[in-house]
PAVO-62853 format. One record per residue: y, z, x of N, C-alpha, C in turn; residue in three letters; residue number from 1. Coordinates in Angstrom, 3 decimals, padded with zeros to 6 digits. Atoms other than C-alpha are relative to their C-alpha. Example, Ala and Ser with C-alpha at 12.3 -4.5 7.8 and 13.67 -1.06 7.14 Angstrom:
REM PAVO-62853
<rec <-001.190,000.000,000.890>,<-004.500,007.800,012.300>,<001.200,000.000,000.900>,'ALA',1>,
<rec <-001.190,-000.060,-000.820>,<-001.060,007.140,013.670>,<001.090,000.730,-000.770>,'SER',2>,
***
This chain:
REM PAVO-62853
<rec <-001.207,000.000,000.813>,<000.000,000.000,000.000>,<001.267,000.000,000.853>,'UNK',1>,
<rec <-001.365,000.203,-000.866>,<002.643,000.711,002.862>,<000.133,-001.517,000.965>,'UNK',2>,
<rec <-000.227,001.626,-000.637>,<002.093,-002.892,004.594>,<000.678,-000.607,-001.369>,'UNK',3>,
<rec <-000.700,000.882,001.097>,<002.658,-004.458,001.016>,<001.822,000.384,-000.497>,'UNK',4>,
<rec <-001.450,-000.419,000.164>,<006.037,-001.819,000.425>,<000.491,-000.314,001.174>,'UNK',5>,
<rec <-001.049,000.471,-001.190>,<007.318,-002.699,004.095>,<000.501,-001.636,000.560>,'UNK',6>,
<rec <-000.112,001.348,-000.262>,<007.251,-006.251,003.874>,<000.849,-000.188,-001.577>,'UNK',7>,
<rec <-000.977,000.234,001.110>,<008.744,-006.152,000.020>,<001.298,000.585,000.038>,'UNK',8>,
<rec <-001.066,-000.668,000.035>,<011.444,-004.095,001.304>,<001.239,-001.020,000.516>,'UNK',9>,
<rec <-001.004,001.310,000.190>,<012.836,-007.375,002.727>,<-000.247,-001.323,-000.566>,'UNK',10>,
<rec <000.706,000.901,000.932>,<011.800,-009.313,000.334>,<000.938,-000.949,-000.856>,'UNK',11>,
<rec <-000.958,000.805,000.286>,<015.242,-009.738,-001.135>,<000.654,-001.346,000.066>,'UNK',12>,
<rec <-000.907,001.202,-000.527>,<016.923,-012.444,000.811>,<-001.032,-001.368,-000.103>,'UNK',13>,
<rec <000.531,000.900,000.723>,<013.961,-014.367,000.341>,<-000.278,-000.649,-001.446>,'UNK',14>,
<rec <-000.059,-000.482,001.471>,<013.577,-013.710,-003.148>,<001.395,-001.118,-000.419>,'UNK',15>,
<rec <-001.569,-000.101,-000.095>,<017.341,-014.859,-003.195>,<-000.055,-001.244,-000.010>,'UNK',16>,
<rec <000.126,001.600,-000.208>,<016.862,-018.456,-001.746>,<-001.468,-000.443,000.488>,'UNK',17>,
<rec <001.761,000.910,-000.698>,<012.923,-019.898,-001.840>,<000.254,-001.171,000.176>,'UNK',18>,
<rec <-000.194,001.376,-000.487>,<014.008,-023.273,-001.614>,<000.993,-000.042,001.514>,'UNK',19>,
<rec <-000.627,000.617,-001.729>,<016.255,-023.114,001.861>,<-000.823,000.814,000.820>,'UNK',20>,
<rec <001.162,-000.872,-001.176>,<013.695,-020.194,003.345>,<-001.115,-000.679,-000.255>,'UNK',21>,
<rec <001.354,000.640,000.098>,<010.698,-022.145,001.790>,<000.125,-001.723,000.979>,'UNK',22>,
<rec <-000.363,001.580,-000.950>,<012.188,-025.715,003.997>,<-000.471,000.496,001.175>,'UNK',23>,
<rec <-000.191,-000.551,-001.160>,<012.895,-024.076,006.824>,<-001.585,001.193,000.565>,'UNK',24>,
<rec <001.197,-000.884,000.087>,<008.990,-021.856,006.775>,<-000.696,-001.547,000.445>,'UNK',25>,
<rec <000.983,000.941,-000.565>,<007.354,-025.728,006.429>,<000.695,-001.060,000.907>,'UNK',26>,
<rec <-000.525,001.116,-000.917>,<009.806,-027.854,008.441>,<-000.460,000.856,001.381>,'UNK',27>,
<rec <000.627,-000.268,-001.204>,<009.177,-025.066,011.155>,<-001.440,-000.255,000.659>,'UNK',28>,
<rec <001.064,000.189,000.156>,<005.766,-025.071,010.612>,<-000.427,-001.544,000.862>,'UNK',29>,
<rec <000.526,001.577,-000.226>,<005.556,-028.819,011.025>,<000.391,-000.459,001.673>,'UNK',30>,
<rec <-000.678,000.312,-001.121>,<007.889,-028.859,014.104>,<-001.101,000.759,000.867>,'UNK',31>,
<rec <000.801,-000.710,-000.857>,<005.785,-026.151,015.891>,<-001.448,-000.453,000.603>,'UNK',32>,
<rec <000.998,000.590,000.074>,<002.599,-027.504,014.887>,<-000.246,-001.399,-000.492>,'UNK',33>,
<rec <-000.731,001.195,000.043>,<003.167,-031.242,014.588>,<-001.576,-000.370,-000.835>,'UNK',34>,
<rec <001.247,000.530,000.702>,<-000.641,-031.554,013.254>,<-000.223,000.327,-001.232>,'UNK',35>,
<rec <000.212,-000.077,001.356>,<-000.413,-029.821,010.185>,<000.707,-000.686,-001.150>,'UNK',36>,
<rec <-000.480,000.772,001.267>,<002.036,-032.225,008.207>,<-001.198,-000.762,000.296>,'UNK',37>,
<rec <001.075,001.682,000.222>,<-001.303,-034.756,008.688>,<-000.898,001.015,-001.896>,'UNK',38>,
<rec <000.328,-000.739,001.405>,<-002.483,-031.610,005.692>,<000.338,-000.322,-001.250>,'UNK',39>,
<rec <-000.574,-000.445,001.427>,<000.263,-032.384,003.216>,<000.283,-001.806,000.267>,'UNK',40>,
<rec <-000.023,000.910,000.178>,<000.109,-036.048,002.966>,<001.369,-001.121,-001.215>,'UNK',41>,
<rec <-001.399,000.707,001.155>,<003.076,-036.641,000.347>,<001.361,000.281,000.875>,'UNK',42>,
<rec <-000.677,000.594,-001.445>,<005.212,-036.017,003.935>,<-000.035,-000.504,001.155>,'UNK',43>,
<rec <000.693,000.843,-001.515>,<003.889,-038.319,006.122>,<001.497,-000.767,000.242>,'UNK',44>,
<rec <-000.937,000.692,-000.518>,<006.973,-040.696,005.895>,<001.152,000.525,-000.012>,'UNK',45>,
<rec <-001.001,-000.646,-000.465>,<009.288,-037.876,006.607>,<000.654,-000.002,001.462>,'UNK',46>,
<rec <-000.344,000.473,-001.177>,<011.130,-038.343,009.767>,<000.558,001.601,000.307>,'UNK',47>,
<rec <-000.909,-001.109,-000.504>,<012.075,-035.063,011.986>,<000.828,000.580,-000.518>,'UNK',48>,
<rec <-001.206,-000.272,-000.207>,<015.276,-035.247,011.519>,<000.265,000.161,-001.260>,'UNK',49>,
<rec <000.381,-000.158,001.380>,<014.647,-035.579,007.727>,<-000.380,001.269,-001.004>,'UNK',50>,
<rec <000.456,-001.166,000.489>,<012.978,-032.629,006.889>,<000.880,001.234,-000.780>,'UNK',51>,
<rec <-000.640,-001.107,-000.068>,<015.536,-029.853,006.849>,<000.415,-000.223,-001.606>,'UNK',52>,
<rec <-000.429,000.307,001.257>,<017.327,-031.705,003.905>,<-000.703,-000.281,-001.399>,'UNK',53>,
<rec <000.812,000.844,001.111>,<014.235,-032.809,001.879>,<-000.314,000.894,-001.256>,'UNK',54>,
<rec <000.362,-000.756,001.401>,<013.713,-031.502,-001.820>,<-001.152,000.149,000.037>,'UNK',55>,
<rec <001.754,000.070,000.538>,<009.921,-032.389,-001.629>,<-000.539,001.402,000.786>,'UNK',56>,
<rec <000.489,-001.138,-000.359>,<009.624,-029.784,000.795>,<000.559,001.041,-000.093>,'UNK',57>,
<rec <-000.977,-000.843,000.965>,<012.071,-027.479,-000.267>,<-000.865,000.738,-000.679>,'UNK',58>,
<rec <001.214,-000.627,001.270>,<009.937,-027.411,-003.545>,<-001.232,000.958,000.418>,'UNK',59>,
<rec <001.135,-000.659,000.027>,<006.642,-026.708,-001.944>,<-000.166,001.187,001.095>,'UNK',60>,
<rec <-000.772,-001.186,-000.877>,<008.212,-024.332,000.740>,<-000.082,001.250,-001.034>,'UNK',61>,
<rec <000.057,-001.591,000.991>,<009.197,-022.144,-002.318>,<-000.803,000.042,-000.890>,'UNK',62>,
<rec <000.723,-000.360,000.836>,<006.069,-022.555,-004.080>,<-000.966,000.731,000.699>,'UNK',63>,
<rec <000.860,-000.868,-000.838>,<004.382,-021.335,-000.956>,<000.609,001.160,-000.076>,'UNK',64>,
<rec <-000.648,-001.197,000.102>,<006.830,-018.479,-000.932>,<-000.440,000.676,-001.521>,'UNK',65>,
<rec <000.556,-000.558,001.254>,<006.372,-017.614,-004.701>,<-000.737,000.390,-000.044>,'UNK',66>,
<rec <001.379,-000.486,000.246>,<002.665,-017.575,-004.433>,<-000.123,001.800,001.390>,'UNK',67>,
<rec <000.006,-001.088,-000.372>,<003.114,-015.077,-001.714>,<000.961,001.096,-000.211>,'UNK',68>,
<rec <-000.937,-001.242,000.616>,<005.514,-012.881,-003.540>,<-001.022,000.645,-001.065>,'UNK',69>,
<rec <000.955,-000.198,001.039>,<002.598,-012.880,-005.901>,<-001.058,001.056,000.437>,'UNK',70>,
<rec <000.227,-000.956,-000.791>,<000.490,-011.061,-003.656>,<000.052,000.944,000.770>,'UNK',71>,
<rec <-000.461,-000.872,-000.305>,<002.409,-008.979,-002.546>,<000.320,001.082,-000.629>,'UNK',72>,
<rec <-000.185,-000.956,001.552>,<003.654,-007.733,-005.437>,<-001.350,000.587,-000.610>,'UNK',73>,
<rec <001.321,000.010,000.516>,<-000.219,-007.572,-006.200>,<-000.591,001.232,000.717>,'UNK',74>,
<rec <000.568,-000.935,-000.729>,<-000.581,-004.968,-003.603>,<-000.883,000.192,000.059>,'UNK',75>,
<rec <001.408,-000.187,-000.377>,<-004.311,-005.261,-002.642>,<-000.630,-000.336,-001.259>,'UNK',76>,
<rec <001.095,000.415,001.508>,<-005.346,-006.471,-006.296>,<000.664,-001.154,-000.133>,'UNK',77>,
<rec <-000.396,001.221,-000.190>,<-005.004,-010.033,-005.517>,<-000.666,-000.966,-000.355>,'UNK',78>,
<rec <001.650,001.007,000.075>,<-008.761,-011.634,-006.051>,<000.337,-000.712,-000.963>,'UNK',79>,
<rec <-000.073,001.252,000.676>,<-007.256,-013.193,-009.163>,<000.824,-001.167,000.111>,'UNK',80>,
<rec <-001.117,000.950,-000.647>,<-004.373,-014.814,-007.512>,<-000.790,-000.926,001.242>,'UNK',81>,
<rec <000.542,000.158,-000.881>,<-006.522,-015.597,-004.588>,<-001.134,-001.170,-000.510>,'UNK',82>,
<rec <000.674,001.262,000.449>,<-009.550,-017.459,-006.135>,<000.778,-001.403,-000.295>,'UNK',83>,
<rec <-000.729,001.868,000.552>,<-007.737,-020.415,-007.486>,<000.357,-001.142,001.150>,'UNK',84>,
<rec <-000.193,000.509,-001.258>,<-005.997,-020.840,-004.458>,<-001.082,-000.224,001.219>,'UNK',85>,
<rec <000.526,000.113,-000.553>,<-008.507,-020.630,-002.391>,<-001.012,-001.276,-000.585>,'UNK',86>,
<rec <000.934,000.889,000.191>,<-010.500,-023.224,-004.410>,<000.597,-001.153,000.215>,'UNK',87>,
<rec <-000.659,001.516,-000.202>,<-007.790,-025.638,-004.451>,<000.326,-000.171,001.395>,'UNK',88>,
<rec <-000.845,-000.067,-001.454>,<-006.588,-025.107,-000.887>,<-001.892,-000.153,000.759>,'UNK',89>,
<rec <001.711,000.518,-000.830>,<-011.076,-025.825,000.240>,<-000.616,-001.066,-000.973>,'UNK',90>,
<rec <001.205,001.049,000.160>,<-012.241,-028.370,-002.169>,<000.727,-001.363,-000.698>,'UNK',91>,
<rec <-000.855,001.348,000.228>,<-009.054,-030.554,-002.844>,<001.229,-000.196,001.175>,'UNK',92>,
<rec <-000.604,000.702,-001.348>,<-006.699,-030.263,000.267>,<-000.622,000.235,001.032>,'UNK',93>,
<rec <000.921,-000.037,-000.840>,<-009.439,-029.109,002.619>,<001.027,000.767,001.182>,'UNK',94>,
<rec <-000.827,-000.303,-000.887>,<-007.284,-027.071,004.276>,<-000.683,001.335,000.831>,'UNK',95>,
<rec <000.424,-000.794,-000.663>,<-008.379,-024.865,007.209>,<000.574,001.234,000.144>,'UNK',96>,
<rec <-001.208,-001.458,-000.399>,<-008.032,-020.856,007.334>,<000.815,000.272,001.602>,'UNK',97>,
<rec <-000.877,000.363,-001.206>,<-006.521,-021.501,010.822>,<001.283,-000.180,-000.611>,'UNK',98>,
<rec <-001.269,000.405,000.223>,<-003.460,-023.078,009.307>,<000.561,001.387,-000.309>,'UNK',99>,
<rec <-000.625,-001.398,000.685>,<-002.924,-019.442,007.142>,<000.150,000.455,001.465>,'UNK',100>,
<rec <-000.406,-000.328,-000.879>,<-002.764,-018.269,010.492>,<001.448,-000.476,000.661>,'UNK',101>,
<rec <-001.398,000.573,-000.412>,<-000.173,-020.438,011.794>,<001.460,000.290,-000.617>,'UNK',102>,
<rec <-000.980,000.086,000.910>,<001.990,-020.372,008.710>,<000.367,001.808,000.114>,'UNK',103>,
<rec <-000.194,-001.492,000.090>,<001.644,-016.448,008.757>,<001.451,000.318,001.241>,'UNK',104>,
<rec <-000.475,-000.090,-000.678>,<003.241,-016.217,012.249>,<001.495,-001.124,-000.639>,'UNK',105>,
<rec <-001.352,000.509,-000.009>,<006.096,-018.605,011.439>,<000.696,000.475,-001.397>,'UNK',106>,
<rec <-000.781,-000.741,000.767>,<006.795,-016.785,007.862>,<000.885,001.512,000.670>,'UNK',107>,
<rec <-000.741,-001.418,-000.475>,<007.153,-013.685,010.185>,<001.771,-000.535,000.992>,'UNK',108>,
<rec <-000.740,000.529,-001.222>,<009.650,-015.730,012.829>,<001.657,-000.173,-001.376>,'UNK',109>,
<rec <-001.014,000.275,000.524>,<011.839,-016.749,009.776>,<000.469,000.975,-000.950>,'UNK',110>,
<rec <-000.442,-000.941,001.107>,<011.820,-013.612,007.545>,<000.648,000.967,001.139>,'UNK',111>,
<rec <-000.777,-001.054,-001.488>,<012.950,-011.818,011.281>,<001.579,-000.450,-000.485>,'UNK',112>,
<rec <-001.409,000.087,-000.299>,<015.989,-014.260,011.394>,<000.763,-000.110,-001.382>,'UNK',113>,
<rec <-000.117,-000.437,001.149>,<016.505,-014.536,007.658>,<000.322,001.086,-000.983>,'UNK',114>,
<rec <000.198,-001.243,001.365>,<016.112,-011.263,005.871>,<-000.471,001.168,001.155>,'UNK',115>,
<rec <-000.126,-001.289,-000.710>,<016.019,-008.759,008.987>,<-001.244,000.386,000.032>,'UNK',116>,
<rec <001.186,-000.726,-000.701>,<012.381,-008.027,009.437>,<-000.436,000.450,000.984>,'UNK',117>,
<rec <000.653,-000.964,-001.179>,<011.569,-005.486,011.592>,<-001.058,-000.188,000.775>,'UNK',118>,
<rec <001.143,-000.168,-000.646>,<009.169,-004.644,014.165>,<-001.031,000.393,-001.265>,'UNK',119>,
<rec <000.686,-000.791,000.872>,<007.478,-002.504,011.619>,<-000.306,-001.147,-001.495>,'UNK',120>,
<rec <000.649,000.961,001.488>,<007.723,-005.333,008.510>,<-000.626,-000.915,000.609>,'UNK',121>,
<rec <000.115,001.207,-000.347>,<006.836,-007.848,011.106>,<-001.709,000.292,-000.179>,'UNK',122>,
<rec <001.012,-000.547,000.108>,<003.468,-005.631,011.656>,<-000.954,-000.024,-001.179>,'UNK',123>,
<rec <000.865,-000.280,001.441>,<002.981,-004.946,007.786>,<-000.150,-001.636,-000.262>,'UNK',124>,
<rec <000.648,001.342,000.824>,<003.300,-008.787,007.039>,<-001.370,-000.270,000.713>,'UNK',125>,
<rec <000.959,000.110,-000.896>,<000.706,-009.386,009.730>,<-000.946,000.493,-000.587>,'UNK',126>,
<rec <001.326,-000.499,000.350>,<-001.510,-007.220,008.420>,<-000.409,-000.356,-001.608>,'UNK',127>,
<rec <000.248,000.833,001.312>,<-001.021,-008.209,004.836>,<-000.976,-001.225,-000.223>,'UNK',128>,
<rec <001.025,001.365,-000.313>,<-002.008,-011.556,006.046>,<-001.091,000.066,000.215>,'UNK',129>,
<rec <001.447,-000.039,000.113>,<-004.769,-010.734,007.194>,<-000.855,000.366,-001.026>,'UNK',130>,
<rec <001.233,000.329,001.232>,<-006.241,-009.669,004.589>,<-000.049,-000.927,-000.832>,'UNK',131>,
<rec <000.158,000.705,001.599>,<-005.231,-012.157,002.071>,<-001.006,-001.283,000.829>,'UNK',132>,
<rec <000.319,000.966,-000.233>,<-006.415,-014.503,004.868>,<-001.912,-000.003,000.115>,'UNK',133>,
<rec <001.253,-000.541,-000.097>,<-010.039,-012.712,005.214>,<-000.232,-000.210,-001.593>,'UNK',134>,
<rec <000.768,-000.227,001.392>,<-010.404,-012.957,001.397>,<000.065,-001.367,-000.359>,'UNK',135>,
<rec <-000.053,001.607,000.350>,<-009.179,-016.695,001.452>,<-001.375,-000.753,000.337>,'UNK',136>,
<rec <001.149,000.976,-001.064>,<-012.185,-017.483,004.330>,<-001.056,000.763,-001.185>,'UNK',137>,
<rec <000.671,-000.541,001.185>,<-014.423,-015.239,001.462>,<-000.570,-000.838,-000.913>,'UNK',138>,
<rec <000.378,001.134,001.024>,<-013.895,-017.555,-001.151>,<-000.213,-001.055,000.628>,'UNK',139>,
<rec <000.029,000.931,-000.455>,<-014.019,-020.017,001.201>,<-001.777,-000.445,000.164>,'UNK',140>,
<rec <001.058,-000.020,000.176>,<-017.137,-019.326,002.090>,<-001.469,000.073,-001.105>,'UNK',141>,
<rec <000.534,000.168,000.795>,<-018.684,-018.599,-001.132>,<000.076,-001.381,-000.870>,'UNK',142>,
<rec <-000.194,001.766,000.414>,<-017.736,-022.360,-002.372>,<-000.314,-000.777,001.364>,'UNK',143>,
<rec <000.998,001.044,-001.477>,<-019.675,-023.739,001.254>,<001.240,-000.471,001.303>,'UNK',144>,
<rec <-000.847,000.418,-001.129>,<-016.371,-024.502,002.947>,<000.590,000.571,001.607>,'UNK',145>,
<rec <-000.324,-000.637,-001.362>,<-015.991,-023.934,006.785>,<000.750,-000.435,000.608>,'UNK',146>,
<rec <-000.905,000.734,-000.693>,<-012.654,-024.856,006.895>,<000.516,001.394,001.064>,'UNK',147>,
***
């Protein structure tokens, strides 16, 4: 329960703007790790320099954000938020629990310069993650996928 209250405590400023923190979460993302836009296929003909401004990712920036406000807010009773996603995210974008890793670390990098996360929230998101990401590879596994 105190990882989920120390990470909602700056929760605000995201909360506030999901579409310019949800850009800026997958444009980093993409910049850092240049292999995971080959994942989201409806920005392939995005150009670099493109990104920052784009609505398409914007949108799914703050739908990634949303869904994890969802779990958070869920504080450790997540399994029904979790299944779905996890089915759609292994048996229609095939997406590897590696990436949740990646994305984890760069939500922490931008909720630091963003919304003031601490050492201590940087810790609780971390650990948050992990679990949601241990229950993602779960379902993952119980539907055969070894992404």
């Amino acid at each position: 329960m105190a990882d989920f209250d120390a990470v909602l405590k700056f929760w605000g400023p995201v909360e506030a703007d999901y579409d310019n923190i949800g850009n800026m979460v997958l444009t980093r993302l993409f910049t850092e790790h240049p292999d995971t836009l080959k994942l989201f296929p409806k920005f392939a003909g995005i150009s670099q320099g493109d990104m920052a401004g784009n609505a398409a990712i914007s949108a799914h920036g703050a739908t990634v954000l949303k869904k994890l406000a969802e779990v958070l807010k869920a504080k450790g009773n997540h399994a029904t938020i979790i299944k779905p996603l996890a089915n759609s995210h292994a048996t229609k974008h095939k997406i590897a629990i590696n990436n949740f890793k990646l994305i984890t670390e760069i939500i922490v990098k931008v909720m630091q310069e963003k919304a003031g996360l601490d050492a201590g929230g940087q810790t609780a998101l971390r650990n948050v993650m992990g679990v949601f990401i241990a229950d993602m590879d779960a379902n993952y596994k119980e539907l055969g996928f070894s992404g």
